[in-house]
FIKE-796719 format. One record per residue: residue in one letter; x, y, z of N, C-alpha, C, CB in turn. Coordinates in steps of 0.2 Angstrom, whole numbers, plus 2048, in hexadecimal, padded with zeros to 3 digits. Glycine has a CB too. Layout:
N
PT:A:X:Y:Z:X:Y:Z:X:Y:Z:X:Y:Z
...
***
This chain:
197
PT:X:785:836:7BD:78B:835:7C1:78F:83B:7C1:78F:82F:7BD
PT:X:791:83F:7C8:794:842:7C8:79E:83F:7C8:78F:845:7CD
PT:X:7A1:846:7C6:7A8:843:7C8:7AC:848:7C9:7AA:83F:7C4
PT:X:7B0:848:7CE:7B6:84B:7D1:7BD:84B:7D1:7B6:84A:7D5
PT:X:7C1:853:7D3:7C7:851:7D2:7CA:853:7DA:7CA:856:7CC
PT:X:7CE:851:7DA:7D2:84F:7E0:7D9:854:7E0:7D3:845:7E0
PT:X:7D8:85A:7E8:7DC:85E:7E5:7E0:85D:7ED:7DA:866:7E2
PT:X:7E7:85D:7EC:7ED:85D:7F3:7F1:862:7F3:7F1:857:7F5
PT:X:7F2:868:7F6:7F7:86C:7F7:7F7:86F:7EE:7FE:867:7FA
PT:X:7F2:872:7EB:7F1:873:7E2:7F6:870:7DF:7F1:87B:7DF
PT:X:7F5:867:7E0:7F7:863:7DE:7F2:85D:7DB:7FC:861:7E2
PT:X:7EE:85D:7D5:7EA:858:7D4:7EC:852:7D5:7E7:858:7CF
PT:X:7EB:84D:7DC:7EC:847:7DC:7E8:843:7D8:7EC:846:7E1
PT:X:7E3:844:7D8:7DD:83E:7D5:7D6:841:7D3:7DA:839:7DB
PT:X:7D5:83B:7CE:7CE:83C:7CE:7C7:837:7CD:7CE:83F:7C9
PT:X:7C2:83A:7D0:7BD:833:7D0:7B7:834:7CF:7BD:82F:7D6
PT:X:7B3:830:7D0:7AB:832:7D0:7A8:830:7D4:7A8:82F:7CA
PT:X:7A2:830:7D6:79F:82D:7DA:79F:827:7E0:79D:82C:7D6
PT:X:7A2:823:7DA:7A3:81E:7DD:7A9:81A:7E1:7A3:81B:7D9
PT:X:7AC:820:7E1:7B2:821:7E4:7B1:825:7EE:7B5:828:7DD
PT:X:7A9:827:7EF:7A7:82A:7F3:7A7:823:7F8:7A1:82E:7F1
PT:X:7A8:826:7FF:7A8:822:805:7A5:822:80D:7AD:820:806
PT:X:7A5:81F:810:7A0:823:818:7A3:81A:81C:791:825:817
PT:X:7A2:81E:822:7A4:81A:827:79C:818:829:7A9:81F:82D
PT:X:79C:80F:829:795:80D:82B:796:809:833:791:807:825
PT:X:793:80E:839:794:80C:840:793:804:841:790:80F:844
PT:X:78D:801:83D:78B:7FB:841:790:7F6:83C:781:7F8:840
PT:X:793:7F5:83A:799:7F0:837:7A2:7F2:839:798:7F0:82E
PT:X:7A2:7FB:83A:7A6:7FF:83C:7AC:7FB:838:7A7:7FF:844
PT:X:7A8:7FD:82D:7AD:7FE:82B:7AC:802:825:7B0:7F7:82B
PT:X:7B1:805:820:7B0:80A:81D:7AD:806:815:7B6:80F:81D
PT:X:7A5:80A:814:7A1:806:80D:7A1:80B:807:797:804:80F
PT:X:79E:80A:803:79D:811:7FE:796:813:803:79B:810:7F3
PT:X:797:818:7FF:793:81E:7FF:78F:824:7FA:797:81F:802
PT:X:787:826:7FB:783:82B:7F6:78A:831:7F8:77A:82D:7F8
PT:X:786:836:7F4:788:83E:7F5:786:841:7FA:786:842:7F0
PT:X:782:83D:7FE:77D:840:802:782:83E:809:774:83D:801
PT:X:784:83A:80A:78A:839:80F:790:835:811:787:837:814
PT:X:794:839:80B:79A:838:809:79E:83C:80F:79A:83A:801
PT:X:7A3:837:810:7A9:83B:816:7AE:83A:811:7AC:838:81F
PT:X:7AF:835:80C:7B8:837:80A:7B6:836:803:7C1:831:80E
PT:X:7BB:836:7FE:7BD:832:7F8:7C1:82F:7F7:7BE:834:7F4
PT:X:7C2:826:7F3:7C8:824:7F4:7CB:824:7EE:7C8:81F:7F8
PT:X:7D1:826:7EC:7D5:827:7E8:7D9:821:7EB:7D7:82E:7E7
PT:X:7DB:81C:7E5:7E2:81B:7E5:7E5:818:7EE:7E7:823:7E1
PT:X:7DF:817:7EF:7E0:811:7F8:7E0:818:7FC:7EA:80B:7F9
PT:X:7E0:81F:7FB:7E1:825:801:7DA:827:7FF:7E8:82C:7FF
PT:X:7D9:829:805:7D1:82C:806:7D3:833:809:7CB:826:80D
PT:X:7CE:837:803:7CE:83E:803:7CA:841:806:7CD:841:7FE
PT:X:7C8:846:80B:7C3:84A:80E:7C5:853:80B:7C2:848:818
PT:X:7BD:853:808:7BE:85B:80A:7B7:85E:80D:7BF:85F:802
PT:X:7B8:863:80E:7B2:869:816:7AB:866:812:7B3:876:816
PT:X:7AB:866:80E:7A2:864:80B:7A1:85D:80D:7A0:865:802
PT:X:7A5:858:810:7A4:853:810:7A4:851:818:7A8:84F:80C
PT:X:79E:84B:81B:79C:84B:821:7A4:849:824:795:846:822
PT:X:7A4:847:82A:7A9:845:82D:7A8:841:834:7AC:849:82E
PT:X:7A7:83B:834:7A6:836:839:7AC:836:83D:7A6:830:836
PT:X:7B0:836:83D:7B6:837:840:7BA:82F:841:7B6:83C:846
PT:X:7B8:82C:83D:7BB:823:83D:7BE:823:839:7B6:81D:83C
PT:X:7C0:828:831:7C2:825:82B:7CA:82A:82C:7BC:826:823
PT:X:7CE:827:82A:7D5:82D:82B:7D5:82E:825:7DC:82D:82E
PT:X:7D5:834:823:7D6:837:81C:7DA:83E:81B:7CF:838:818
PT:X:7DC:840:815:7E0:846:816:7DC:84A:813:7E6:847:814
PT:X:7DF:852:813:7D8:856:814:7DA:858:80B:7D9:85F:81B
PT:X:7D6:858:807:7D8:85A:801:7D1:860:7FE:7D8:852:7FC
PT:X:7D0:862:7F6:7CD:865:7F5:7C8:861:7EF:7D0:86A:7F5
PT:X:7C3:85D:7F0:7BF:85B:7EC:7B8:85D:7E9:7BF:857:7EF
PT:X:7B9:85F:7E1:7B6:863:7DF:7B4:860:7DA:7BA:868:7DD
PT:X:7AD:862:7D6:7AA:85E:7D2:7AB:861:7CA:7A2:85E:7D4
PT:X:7AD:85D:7C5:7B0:85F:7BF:7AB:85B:7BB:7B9:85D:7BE
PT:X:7AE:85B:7B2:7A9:859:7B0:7AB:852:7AC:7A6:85F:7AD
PT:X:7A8:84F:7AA:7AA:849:7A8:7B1:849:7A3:7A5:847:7A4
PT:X:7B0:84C:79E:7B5:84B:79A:7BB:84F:79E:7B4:84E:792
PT:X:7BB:853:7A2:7C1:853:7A9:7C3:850:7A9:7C2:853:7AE
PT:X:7C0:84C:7AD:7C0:844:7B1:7C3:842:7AB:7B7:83F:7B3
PT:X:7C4:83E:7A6:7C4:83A:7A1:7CC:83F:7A0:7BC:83A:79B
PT:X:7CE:845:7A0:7D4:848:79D:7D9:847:7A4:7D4:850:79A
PT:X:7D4:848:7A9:7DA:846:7B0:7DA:83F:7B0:7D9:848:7B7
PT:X:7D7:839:7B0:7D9:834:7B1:7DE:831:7AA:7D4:831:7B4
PT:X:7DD:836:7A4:7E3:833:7A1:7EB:835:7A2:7E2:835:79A
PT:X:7E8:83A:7A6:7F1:83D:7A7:7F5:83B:7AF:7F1:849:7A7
PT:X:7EF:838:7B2:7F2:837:7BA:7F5:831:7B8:7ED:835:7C0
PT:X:7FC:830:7BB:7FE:82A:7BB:7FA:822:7BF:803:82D:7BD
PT:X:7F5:81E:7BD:7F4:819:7C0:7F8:814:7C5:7F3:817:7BE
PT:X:7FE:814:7C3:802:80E:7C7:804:809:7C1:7FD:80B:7CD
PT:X:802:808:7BF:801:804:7BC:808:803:7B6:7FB:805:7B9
PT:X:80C:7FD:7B5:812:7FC:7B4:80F:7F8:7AC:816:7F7:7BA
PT:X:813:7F9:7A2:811:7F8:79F:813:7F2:79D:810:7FB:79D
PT:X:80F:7EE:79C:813:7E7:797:815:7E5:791:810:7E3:796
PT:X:816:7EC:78E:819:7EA:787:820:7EB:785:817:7EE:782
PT:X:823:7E8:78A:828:7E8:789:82E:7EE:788:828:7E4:786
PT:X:82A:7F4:78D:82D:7F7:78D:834:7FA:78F:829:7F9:78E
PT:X:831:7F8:795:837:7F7:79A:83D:7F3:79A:834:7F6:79F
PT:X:83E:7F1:796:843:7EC:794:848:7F0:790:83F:7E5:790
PT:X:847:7F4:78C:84A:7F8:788:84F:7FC:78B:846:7FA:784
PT:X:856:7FB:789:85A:800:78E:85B:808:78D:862:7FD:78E
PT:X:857:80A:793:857:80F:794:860:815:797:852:80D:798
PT:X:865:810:79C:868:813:79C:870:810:79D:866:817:79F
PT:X:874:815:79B:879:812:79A:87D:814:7A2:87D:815:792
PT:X:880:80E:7A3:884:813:7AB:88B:810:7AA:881:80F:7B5
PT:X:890:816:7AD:897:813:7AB:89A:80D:7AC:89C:817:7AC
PT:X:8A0:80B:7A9:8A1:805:7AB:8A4:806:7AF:8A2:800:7A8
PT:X:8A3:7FC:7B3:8AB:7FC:7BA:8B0:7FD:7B7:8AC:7F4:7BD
PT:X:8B5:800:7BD:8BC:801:7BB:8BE:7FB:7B9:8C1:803:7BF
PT:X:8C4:7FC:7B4:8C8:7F8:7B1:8C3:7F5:7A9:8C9:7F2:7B7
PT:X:8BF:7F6:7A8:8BA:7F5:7A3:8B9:7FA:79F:8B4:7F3:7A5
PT:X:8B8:7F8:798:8B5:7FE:794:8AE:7FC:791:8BA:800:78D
PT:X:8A8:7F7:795:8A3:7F9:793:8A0:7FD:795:8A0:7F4:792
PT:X:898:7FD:794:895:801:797:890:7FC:79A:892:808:793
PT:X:889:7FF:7A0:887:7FC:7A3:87F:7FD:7A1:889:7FC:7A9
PT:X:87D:7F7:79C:873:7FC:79B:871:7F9:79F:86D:7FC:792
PT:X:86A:7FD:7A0:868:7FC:7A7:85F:7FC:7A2:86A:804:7AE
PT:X:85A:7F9:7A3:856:7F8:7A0:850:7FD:7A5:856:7F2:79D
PT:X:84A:7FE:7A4:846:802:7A8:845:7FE:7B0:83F:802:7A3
PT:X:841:7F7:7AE:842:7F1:7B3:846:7F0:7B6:842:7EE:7B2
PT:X:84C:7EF:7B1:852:7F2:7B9:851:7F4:7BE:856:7F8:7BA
PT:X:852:7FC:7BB:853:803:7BF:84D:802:7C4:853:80A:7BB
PT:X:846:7FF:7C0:83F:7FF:7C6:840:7FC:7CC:839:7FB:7C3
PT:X:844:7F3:7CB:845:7EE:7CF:84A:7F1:7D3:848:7E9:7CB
PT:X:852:7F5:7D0:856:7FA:7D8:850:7FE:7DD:85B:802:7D4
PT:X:84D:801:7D9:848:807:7DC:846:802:7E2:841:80B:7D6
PT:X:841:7FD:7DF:83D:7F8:7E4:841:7F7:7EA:83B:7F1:7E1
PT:X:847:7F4:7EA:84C:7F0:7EE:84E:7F7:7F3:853:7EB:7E9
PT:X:850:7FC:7EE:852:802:7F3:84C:804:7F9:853:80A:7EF
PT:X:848:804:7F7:842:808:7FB:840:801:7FF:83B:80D:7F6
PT:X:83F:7FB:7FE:83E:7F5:803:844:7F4:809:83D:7ED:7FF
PT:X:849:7F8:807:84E:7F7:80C:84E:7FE:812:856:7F7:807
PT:X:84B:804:80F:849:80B:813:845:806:816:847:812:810
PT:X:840:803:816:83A:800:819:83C:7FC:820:837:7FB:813
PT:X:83F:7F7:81C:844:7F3:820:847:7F6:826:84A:7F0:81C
PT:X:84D:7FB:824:84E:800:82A:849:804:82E:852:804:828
PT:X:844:807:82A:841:80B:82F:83C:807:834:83D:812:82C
PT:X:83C:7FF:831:83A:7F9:837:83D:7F8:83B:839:7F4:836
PT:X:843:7FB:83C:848:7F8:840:84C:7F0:83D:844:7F7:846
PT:X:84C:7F0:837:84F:7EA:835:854:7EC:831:84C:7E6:832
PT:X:85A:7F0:832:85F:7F3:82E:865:7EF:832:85F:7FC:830
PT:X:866:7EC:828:86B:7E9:82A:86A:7DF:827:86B:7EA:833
PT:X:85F:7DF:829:85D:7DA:829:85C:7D5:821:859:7DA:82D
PT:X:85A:7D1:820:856:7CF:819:84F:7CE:81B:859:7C8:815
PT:X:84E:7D1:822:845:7CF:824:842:7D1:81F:841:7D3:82B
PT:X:83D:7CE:81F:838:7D6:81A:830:7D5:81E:837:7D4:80C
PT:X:82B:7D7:81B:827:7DA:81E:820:7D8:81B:828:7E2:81D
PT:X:81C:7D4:81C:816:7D0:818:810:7D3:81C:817:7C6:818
PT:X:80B:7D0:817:803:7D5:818:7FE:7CE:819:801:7DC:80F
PT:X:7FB:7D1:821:7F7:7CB:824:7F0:7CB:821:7F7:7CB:82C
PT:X:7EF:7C3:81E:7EA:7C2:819:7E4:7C0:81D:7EB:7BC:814
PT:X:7E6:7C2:823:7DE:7C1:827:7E1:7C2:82D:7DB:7B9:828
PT:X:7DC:7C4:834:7DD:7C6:83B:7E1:7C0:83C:7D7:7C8:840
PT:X:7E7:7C4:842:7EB:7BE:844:7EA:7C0:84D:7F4:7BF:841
PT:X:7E9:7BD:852:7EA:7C0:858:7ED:7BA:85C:7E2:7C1:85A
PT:X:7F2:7C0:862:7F8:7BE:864:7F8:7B7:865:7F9:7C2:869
PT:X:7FD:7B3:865:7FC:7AB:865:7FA:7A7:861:7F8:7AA:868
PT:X:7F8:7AA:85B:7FA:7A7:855:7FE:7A5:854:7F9:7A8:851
PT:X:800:7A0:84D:804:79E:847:803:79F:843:804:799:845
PT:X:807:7A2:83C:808:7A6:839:80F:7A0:834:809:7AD:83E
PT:X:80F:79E:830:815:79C:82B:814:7A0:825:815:794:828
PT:X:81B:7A2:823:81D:7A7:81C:824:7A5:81B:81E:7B0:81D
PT:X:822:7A4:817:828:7A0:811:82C:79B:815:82F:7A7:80F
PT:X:827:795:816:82B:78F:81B:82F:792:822:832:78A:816
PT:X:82C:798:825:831:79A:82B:827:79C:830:838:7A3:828
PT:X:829:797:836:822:798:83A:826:79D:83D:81E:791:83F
PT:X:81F:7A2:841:81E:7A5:845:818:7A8:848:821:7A9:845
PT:X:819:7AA:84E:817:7AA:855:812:7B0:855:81C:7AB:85B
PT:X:80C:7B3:855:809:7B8:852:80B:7BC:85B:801:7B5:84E
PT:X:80E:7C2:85D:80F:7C4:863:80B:7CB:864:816:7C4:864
PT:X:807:7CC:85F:803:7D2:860:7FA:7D0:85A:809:7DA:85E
PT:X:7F6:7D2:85A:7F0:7D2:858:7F2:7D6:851:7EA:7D6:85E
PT:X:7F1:7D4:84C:7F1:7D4:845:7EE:7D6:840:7F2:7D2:845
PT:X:7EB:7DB:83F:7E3:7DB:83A:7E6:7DA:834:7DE:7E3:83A
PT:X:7E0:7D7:830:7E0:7D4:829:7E3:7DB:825:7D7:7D1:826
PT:X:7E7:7DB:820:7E9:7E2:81D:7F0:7E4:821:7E3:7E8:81E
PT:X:7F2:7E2:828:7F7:7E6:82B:7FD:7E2:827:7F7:7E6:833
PT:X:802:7E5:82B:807:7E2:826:80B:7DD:830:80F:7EC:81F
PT:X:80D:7D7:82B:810:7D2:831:81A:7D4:831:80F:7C6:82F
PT:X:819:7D6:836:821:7D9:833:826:7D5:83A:822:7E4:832
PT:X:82B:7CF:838:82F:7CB:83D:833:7CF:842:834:7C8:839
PT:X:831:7CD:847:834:7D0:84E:831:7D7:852:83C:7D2:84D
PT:X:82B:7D8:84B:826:7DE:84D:822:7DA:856:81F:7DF:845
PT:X:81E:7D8:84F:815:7D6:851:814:7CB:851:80E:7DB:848
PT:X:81C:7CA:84D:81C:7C3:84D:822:7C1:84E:818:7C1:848
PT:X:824:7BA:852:82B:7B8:854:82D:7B2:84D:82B:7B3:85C
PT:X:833:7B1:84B:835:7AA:84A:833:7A4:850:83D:7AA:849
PT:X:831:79E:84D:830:798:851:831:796:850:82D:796:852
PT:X:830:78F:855:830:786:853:82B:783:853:835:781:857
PT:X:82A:77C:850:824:777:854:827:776:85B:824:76E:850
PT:X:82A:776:860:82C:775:867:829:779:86A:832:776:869
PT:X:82C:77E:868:829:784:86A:824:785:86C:828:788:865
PT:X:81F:784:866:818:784:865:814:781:86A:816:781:85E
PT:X:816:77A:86C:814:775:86E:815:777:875:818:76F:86C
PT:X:81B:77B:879:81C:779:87E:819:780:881:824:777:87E
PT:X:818:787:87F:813:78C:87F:80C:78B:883:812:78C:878
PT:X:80C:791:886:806:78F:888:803:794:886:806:78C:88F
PT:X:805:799:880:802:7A0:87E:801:79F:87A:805:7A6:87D
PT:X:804:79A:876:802:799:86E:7F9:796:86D:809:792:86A
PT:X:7F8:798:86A:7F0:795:866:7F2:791:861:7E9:79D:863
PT:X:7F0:789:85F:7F0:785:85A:7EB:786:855:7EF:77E:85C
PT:X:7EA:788:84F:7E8:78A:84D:7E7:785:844:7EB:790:84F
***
């Protein structure tokens, strides 16, 4: 087993082995693993890396990185230091981390535990989302289609039907007033676009 490190701008993003190797297969036209022998990307962490020694089909989008072969116990010291993602359960986060001043007229203070401050973070950045969807302003939010939807469909989330108004691949995200309307049964019924489904 060979393994690798994953370099962006002489920033180690990642690292992987082997099995991490991928190629674009024409007759299903969709991306499988792959030997060493005809590797086009590496996938780290859901992003697919290409560098110049690796074939290129030109189906897979990836960014251009520098993927280099290191040696195990590397491997084993960079994947202890990269951050995974990964959020811990021991109650860590619960422990207040920071104090913020208090509202006027008050002399407490305000502790804010890790979870908190994670839970602000989340809500801030789903709201940039929201706006750079054009929903600034809205409580829409933005959900991820568990299968192909194509236009004329039905589609319910969270007890709210809608109208599927564009072709939807499994993985995209269904985002209201995009690619799908609010509806009714009437609606539905009286339609002569809609597909029952």
């Amino acid at each position: 087993m060979n393994f690798y490190k994953v370099v962006k701008d002489n920033v180690i993003v990642g690292a992987c082995s082997e099995y991490g190797f991928r190629r674009w297969q024409p007759k299903h036209r969709i991306i499988v693993a792959s030997g060493p022998d005809d590797v086009e990307v590496v996938d780290y962490g859901g992003t697919y890396y290409h560098d110049d020694w690796m074939a290129d089909s030109g189906n897979i989008p990836y960014e251009e990185a520098s993927v280099t072969e290191i040696t195990e116990e590397e491997y084993n010291s960079l994947i202890d230091q990269l951050d995974d993602g990964t959020i811990p359960d021991d109650g860590s986060l619960d422990e207040p981390v920071v104090e913020e001043p208090a509202p006027e007229g008050t002399e407490e203070t305000v502790r804010k535990t890790a979870a908190q401050l994670l839970q602000e973070q989340i809500e801030a950045v789903a709201r940039q989302i929201r706006q750079a969807a054009g929903f600034a302003g809205s409580s829409e939010t933005t959900f991820v289609a568990s299968k192909n939807y194509v236009k004329g469909d039905i589609v319910v989330i969270e007890n709210t039907m809608y109208a599927v108004t564009a072709n939807i691949a499994r993985g995209s995200r269904i985002i209201p007033n995009l690619n799908v309307t609010a509806t009714s049964l009437a609606e539905i019924f009286n339609s002569k676009e809609t597909r029952h489904v």
